[in-house]
KEKE-3310 file (N, C-alpha, C; in steps of 0.2 Angstrom, whole numbers, plus 5000, padded with zeros to 4 digits):
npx = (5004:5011:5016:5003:4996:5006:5006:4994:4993:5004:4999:4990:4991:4992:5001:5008:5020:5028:5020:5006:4990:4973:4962:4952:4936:4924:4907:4892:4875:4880:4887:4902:4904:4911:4913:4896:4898:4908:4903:4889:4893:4901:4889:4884:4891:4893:4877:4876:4885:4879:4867:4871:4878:4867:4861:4865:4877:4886:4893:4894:4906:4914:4916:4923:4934:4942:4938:4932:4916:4911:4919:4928:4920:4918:4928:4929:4919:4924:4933:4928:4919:4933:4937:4926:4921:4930:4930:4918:4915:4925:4921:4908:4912:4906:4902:4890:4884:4887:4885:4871:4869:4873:4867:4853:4856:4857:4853:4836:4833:4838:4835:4821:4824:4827:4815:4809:4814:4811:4797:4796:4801:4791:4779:4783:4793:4804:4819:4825:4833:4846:4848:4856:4854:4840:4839:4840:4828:4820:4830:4841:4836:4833:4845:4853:4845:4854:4865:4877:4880:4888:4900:4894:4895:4883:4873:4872:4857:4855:4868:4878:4877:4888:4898:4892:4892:4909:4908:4902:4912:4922:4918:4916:4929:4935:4927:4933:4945:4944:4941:4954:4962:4969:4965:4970:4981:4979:4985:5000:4995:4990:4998:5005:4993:4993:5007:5003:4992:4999:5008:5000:4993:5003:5013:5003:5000:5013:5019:5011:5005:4990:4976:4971:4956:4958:4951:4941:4952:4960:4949:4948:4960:4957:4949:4957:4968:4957:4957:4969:4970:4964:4970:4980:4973:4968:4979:4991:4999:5013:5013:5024:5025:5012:5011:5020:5015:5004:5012:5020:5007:5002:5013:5013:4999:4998:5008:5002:4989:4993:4996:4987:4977:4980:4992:4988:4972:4956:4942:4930:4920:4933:4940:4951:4968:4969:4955:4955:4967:4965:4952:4953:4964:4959:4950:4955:4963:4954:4947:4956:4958:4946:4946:4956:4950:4942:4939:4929:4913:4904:4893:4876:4869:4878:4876:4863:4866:4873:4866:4855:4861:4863:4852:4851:4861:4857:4843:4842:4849:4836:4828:4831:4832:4818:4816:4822:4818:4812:4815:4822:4838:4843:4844:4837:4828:4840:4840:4829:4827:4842:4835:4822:4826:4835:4823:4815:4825:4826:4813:4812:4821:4820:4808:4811:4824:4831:4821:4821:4836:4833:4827:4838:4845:4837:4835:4851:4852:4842:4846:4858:4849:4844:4854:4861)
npy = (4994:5006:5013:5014:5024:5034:5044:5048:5056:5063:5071:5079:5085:5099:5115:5128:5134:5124:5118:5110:5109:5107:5098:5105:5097:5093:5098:5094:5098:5096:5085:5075:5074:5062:5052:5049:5045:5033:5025:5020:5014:5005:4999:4995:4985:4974:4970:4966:4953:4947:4944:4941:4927:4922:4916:4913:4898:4900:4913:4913:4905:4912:4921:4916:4910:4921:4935:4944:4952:4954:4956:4967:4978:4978:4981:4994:5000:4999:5007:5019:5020:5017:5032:5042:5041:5045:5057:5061:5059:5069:5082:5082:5082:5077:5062:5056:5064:5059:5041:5044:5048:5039:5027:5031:5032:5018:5007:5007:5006:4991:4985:4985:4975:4965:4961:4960:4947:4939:4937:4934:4921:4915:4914:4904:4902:4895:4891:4906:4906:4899:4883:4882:4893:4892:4880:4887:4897:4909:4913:4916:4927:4934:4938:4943:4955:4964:4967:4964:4950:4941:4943:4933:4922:4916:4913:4922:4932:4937:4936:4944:4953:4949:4961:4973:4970:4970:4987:4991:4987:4994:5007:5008:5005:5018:5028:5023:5026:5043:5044:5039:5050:5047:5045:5052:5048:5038:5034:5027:5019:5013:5006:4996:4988:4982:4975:4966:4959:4954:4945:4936:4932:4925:4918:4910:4898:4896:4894:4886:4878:4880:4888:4905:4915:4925:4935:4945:4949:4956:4965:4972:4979:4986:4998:5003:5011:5017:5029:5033:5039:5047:5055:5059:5067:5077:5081:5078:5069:5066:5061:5052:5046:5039:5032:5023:5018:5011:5004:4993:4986:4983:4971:4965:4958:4952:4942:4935:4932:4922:4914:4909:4906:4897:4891:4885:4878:4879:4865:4867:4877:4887:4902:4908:4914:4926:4929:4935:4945:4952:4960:4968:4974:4983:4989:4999:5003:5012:5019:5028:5035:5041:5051:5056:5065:5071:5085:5088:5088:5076:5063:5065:5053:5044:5051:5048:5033:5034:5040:5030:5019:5010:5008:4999:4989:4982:4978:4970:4958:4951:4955:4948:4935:4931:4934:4923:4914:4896:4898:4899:4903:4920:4932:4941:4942:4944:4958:4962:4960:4968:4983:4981:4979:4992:5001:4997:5000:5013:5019:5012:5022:5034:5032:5024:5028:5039:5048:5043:5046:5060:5062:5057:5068:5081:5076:5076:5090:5096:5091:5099:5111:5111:5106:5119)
npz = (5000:5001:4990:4985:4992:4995:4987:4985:4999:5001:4992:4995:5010:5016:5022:5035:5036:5048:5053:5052:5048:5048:5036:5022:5018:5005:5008:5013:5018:5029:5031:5025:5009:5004:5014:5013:5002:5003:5008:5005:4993:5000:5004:4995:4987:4996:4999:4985:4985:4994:4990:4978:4979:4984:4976:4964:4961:4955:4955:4970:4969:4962:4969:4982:4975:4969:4971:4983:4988:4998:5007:5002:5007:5019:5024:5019:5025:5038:5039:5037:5047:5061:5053:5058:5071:5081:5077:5081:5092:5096:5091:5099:5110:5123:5129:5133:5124:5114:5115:5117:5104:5096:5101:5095:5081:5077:5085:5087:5070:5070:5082:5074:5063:5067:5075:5062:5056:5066:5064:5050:5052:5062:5053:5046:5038:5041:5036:5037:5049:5056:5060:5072:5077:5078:5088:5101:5103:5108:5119:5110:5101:5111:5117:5106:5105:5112:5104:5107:5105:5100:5108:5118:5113:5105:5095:5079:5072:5061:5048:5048:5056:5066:5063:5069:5081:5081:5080:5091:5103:5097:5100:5112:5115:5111:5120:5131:5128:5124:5141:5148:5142:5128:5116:5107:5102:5094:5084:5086:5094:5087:5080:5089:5089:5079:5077:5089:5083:5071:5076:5079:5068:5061:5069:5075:5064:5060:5072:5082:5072:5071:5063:5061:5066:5055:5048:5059:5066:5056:5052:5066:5066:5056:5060:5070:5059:5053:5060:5064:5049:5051:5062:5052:5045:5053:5055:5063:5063:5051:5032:5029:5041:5039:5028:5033:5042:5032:5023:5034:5039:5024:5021:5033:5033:5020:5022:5032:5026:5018:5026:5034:5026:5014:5019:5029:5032:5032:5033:5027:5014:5008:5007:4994:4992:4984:4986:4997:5001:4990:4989:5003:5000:4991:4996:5005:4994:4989:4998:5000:4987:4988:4998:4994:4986:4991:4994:4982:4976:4976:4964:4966:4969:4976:4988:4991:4992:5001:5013:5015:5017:5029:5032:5023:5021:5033:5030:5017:5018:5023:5014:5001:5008:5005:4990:4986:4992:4989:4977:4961:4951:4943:4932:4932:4943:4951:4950:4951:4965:4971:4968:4975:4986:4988:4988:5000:5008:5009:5012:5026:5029:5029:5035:5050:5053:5049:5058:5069:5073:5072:5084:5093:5094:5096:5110:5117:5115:5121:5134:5135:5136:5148:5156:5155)
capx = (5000:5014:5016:5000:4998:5010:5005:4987:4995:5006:4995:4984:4996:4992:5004:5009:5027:5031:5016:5001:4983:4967:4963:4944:4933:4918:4902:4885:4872:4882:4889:4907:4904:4917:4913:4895:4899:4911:4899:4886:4899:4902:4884:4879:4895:4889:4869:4878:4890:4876:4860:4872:4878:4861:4854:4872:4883:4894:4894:4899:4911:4918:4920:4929:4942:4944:4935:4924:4915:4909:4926:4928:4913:4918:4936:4926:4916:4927:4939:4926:4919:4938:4939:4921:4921:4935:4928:4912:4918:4928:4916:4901:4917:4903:4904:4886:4881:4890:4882:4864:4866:4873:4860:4847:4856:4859:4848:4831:4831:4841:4825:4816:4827:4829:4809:4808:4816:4809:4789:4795:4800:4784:4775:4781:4798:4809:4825:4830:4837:4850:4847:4860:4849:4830:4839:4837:4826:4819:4836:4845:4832:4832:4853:4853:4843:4860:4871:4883:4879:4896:4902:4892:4896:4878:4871:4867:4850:4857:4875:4881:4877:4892:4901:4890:4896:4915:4908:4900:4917:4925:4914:4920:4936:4936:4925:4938:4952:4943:4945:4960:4966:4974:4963:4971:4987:4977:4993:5005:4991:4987:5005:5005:4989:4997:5011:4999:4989:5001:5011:4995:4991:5010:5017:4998:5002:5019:5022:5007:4999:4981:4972:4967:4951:4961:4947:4941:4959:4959:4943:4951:4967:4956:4946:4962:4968:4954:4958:4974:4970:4959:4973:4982:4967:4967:4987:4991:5005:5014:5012:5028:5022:5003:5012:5025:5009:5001:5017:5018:5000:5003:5016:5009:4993:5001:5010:4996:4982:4996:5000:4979:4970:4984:4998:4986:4965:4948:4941:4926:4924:4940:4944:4958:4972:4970:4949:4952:4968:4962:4947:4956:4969:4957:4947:4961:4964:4946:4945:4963:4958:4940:4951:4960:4946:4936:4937:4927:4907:4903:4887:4869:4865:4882:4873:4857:4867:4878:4861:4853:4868:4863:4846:4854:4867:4853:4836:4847:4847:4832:4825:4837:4831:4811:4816:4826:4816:4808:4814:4830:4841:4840:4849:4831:4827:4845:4839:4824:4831:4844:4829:4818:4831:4835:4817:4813:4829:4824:4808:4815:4828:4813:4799:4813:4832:4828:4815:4826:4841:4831:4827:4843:4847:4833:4836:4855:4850:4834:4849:4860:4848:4843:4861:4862)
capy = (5000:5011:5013:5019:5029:5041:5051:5052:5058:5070:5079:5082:5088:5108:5117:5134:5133:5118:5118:5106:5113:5100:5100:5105:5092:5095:5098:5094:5098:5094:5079:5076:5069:5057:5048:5045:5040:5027:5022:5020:5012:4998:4996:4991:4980:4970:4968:4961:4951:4941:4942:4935:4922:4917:4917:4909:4897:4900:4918:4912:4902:4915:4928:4914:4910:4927:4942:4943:4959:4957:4955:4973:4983:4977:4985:5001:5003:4999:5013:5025:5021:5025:5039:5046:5040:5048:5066:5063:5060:5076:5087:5084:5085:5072:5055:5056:5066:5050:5038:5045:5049:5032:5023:5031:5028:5013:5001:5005:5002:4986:4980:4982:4972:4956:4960:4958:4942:4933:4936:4928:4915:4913:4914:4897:4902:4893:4894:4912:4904:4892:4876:4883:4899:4888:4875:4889:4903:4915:4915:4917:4932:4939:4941:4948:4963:4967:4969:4961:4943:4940:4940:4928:4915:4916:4913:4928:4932:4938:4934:4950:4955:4951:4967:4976:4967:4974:4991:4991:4987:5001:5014:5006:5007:5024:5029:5022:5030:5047:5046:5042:5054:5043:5047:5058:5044:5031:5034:5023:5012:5006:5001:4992:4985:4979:4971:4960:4954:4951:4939:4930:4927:4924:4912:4904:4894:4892:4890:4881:4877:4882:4893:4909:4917:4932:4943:4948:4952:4961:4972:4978:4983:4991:4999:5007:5013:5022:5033:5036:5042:5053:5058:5063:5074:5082:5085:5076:5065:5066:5057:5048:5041:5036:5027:5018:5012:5006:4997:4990:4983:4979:4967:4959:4955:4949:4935:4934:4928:4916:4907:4908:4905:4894:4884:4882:4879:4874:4859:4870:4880:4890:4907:4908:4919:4933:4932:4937:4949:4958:4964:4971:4981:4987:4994:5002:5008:5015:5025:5032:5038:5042:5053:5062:5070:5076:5092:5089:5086:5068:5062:5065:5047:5042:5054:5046:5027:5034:5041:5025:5013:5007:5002:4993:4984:4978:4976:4967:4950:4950:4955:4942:4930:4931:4934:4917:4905:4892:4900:4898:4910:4922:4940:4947:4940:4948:4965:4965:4959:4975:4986:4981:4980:5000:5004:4997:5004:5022:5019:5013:5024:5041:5032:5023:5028:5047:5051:5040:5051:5066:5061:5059:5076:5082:5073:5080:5098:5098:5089:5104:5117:5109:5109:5126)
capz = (5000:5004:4984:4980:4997:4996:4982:4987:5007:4997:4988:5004:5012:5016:5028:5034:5039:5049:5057:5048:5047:5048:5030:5021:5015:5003:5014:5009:5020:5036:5028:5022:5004:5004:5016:5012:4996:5004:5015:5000:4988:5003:5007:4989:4986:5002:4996:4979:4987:4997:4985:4970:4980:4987:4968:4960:4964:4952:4958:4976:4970:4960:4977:4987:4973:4965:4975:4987:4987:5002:5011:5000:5009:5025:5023:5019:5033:5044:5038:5040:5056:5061:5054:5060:5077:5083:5074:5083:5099:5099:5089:5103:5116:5128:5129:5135:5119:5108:5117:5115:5097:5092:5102:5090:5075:5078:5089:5084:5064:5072:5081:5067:5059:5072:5074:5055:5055:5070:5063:5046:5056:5065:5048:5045:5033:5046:5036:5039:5054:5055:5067:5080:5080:5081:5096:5107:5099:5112:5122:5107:5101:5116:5116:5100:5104:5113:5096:5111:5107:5097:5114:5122:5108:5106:5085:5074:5070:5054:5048:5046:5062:5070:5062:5072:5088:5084:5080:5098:5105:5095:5102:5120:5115:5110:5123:5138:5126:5129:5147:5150:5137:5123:5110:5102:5103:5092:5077:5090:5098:5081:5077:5095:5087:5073:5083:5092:5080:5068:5081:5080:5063:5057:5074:5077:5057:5060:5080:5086:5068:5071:5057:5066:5062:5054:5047:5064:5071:5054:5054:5073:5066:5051:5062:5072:5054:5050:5066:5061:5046:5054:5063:5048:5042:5058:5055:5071:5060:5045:5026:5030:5046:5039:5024:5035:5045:5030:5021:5038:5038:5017:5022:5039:5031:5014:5025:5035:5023:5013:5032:5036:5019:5010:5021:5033:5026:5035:5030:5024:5009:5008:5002:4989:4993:4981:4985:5002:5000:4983:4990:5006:4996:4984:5000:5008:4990:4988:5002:4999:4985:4989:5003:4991:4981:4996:4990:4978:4974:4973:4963:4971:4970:4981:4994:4995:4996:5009:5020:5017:5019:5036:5030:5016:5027:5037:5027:5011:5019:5023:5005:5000:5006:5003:4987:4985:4996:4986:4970:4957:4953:4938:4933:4934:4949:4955:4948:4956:4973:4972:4967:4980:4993:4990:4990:5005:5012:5007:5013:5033:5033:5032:5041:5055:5055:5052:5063:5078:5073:5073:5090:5096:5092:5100:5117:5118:5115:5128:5141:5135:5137:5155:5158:5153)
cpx = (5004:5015:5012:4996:4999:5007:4998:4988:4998:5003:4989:4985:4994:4995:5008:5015:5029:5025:5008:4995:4979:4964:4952:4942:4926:4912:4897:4879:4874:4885:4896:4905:4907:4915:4905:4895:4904:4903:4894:4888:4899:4895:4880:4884:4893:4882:4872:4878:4883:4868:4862:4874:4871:4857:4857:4877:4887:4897:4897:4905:4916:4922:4922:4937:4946:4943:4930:4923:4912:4913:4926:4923:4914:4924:4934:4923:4918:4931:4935:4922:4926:4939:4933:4920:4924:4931:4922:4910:4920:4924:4910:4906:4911:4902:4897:4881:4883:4884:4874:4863:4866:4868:4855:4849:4858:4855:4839:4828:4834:4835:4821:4817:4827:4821:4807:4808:4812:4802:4790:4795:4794:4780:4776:4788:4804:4816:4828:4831:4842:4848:4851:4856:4843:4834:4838:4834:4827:4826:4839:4843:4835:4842:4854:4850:4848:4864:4877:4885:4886:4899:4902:4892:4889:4875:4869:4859:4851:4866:4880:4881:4884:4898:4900:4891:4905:4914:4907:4907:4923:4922:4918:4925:4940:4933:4930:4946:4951:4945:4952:4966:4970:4971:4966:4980:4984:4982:4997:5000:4989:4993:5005:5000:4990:5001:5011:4998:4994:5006:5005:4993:4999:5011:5009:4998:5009:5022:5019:5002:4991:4979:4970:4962:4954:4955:4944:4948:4960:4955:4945:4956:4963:4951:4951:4964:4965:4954:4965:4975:4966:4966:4978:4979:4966:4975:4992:4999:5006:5012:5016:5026:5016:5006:5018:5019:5006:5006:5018:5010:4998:5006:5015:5003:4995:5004:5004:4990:4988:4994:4990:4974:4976:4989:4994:4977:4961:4946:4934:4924:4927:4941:4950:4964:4971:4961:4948:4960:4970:4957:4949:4959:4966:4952:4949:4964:4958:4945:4952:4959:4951:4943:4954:4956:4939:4935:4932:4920:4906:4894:4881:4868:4869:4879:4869:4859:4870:4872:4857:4856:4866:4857:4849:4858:4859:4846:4839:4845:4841:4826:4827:4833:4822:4812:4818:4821:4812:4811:4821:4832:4841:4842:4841:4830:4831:4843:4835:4825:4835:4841:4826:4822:4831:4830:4816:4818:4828:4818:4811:4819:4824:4808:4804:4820:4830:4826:4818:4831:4839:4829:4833:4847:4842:4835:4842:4855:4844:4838:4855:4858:4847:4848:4864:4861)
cpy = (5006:5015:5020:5023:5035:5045:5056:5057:5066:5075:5080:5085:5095:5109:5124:5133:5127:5114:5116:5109:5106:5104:5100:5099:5095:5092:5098:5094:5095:5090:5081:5071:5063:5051:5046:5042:5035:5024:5019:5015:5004:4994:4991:4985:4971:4967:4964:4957:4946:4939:4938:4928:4916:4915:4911:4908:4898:4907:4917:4910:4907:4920:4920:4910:4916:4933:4942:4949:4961:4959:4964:4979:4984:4982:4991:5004:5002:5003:5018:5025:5023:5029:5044:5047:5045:5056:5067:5064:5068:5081:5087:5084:5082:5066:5054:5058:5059:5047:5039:5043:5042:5029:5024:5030:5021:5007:5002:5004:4995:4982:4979:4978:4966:4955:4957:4950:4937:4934:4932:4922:4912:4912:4908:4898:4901:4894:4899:4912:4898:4889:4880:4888:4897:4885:4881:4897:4910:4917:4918:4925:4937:4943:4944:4952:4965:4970:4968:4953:4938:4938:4935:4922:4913:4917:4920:4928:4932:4939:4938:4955:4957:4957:4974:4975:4970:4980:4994:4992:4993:5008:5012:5008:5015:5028:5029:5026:5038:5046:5044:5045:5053:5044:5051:5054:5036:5028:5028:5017:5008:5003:4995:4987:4980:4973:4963:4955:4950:4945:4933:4927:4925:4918:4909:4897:4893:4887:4882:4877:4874:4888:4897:4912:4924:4938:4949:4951:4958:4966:4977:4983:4989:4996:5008:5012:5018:5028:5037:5038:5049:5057:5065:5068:5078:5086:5084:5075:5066:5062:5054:5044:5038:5032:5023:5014:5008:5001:4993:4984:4978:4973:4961:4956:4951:4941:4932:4929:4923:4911:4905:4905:4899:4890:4882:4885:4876:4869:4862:4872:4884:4898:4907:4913:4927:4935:4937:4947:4953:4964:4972:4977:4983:4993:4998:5008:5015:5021:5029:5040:5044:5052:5059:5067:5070:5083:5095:5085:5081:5065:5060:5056:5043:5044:5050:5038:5029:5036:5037:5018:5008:5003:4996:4990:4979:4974:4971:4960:4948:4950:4949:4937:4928:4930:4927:4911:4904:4894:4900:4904:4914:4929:4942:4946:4946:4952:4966:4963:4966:4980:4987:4981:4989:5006:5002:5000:5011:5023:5018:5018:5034:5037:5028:5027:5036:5052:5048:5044:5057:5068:5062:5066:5078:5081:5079:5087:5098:5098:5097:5111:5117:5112:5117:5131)
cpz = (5000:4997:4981:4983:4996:4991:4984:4995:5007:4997:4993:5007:5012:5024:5027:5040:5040:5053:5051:5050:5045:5041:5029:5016:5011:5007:5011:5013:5028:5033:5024:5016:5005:5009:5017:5005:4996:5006:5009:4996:4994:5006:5000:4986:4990:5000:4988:4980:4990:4991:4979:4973:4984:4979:4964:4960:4961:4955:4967:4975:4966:4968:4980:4982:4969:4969:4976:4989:4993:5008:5011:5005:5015:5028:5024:5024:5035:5045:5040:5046:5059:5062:5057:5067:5082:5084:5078:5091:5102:5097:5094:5109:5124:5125:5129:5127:5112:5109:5113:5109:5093:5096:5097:5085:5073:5081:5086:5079:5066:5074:5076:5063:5060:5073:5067:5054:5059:5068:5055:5048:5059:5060:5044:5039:5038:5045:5037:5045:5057:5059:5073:5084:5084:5088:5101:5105:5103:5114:5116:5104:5106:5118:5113:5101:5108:5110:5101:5109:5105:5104:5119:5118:5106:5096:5084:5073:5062:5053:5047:5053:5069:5069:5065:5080:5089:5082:5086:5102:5104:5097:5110:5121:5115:5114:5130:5134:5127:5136:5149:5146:5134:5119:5104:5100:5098:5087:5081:5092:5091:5078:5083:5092:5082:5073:5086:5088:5072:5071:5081:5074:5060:5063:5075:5072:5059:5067:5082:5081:5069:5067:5064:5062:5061:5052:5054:5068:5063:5052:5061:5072:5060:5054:5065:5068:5052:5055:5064:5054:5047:5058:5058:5044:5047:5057:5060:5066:5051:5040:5029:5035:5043:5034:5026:5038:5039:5024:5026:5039:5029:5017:5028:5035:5024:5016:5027:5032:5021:5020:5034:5030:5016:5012:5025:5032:5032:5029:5025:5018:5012:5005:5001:4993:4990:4981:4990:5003:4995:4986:4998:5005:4994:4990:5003:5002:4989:4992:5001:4994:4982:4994:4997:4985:4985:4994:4984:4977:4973:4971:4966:4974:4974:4986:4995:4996:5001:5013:5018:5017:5024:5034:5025:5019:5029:5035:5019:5013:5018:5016:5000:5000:5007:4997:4983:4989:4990:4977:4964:4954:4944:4938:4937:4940:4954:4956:4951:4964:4977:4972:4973:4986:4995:4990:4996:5010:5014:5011:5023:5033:5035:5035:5050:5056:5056:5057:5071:5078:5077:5083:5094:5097:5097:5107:5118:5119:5120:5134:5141:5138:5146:5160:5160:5159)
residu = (UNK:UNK:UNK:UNK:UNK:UNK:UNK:UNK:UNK:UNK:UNK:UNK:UNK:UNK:UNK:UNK:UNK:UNK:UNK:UNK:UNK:UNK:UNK:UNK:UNK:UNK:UNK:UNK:UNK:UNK:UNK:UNK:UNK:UNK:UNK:UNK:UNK:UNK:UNK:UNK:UNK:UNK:UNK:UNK:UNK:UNK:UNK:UNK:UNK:UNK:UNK:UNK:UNK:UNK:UNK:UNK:UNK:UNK:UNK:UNK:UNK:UNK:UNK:UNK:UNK:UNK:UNK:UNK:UNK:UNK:UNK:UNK:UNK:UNK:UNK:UNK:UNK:UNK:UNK:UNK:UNK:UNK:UNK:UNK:UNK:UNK:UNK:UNK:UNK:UNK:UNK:UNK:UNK:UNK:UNK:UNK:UNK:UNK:UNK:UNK:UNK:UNK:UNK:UNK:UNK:UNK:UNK:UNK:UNK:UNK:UNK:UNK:UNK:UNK:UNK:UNK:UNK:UNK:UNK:UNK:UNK:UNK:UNK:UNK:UNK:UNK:UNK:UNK:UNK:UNK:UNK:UNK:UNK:UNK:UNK:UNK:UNK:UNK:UNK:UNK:UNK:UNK:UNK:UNK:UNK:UNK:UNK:UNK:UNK:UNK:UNK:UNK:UNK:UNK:UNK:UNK:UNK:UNK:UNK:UNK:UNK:UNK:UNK:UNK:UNK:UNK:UNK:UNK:UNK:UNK:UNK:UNK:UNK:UNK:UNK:UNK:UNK:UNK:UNK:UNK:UNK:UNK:UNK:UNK:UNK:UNK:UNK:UNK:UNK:UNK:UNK:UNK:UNK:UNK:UNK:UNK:UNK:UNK:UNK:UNK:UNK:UNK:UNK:UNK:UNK:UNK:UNK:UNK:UNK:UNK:UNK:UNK:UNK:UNK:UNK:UNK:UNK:UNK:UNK:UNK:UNK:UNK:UNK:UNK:UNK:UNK:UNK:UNK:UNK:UNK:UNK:UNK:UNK:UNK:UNK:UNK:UNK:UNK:UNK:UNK:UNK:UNK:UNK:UNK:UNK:UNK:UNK:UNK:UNK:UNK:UNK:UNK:UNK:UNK:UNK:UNK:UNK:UNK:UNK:UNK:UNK:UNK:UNK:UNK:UNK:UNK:UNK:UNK:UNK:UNK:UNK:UNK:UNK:UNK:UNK:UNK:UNK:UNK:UNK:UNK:UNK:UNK:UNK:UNK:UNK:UNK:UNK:UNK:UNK:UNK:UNK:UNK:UNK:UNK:UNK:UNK:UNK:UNK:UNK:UNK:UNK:UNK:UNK:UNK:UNK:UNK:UNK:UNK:UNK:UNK:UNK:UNK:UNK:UNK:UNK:UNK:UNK:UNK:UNK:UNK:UNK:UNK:UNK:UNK:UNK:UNK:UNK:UNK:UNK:UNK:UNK:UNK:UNK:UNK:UNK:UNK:UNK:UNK:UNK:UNK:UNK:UNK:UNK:UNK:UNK:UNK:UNK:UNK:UNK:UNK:UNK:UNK:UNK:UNK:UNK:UNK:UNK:UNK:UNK:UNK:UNK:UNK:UNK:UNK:UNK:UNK:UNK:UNK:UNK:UNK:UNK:UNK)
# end
């Protein structure tokens, strides 16, 4: 990455004397472009990535021996959580004011979401829950309206959930790094981070040969990352430092998948090498140079995937798989599954996500003026 980094790091670069300045991003109605047209861009990669594999198997078979698009998406939001977190944290300068807000944007189109699923269930479409989920429903239910249950070894309601269980932990993390005032030190702790995890997927394949489940240690490091990039946009660190961490990060992970994906395989289906880090690098690219042309106006229709991304993350499966049970696979089919996926997304994201935001905001401001 260090490669094709620097130049985008370079040319970003604005400074007066010696002394770095937080650089401008184009604004769109409160909104830094850029980053909801990542966010957009990774939300519809994702909705592909599982709608074409539930429709074509040759389509899955293709994303686990060549590029899996949904590995890609993953990359992406996890870079711009990251980088937002951190800005949102400091821009409301209360932890109390986070907290709220993400509660609203976050947990109740999720109930609607766990609610969605457990009444098709009831309505007799038993599949959209695997066996491990049925053996213990309610409990199992009932943990999952936590968004903790990754923690408690506990089944997904839906299988994309558990990315929502290391977003949760990264709020934690960032939250206990506000207090005791490291936050602003994330550049260093993510190399430490680095370190770690790289000891674990490089010597777990050679020491004690056991396959680690790398993508999870990789999503935390890319999580760290997107912080440190933030750093860099605040001006905290230089190019050369941001491009040493990620030739760093290029190189650990490049071993990393061969020792995890290739000398050492699950008995399962398998991803390739180049399925699991093509997609990676190319997400790391993306936002690079997604990054380097904030300055600049990005097409209406990124806007409205990037403010309805969440719904699309969320309600996608579930379109998904209505659309597939009982029935064989078929472009049109796909067409109309992606279609109706970002109608109904459009359609929760103004009648739930919105109006719970909106709330959020509200609440904060009422406990401000209170304050006041």
């Amino acid at each position: 990455m260090t490669s094709s980094t620097q130049p985008l790091l370079d040319g970003a670069a604005e400074t007066i004397s010696a002394k770095r300045i937080p650089q401008k991003s184009s604004i769109r109605s409160g909104r830094m472009e850029f980053m909801d047209f990542l966010r957009g861009t990774a939300a519809l990669v994702v909705a592909v990535q599982h709608c074409g594999e539930n429709l074509f198997p040759k389509f899955a078979k293709f994303t686990h021996d060549y590029f899996s698009f949904g590995k890609l998406g993953l990359v992406i939001f996890f870079l711009v959580s990251g980088f937002v977190i951190p800005l949102s944290i400091e821009k409301g300068h209360s932890l109390k004011r986070f907290w709220v807000q993400r509660f609203f944007r976050l947990f109740p189109l999720y109930w609607v979401s766990l609610a969605a699923v457990v009444i098709i269930y009831l309505l007799g479409y038993t599949p959209i829950f695997d066996p491990p989920f049925r053996a213990h429903l309610w409990r199992n239910v009932l943990v999952n309206v936590t968004m903790f249950q990754g923690a408690f070894r506990v089944p997904q309601a839906i299988g994309l959930y558990y990315t929502l269980t290391i977003e949760m932990f990264f709020y934690i993390a960032c939250s206990l790094l506000l207090l005791i005032k490291q936050l602003r030190n994330t550049y260093a702790l993510t190399w430490v981070l680095l370190v770690a995890v790289s000891a674990l997927w490089i010597l777990g394949p050679l020491v004690f040969h056991r396959r680690m489940e790398m993508a999870g240690l990789f999503y935390g490091v890319t999580l760290f990352c997107g912080t440190a990039i933030y750093r860099y946009y605040k001006g905290n660190i230089s190019a050369k430092a941001m491009n040493a961490l990620m030739g760093a990060l290029l190189l650990s992970v490049s071993v990393g998948v061969y020792l995890n994906y290739v000398y050492t395989k699950k008995v399962e289906m398998q991803f390739s090498y180049v399925a699991v880090f093509g997609p990676w690098f190319v997400g790391f690219v993306m936002f690079f140079a997604a990054y380097a042309l904030r300055n600049r106006e990005f097409p209406a229709v990124g806007m409205w995937l990037g403010r309805i991304s969440y719904s699309v993350y969320l309600v996608h499966p579930i379109i998904s798989f209505l659309f597939r049970y009982g029935r064989t696979g078929g472009i049109g089919l796909f067409l109309i599954t992606i279609a109706v996926t970002l109608l109904v997304a459009t359609v929760t994201y103004y009648a739930i996500e919105k109006p719970m935001i909106d709330l959020g905001h509200r609440i904060v401001k009422r406990k401000q003026l209170i304050a006041a």
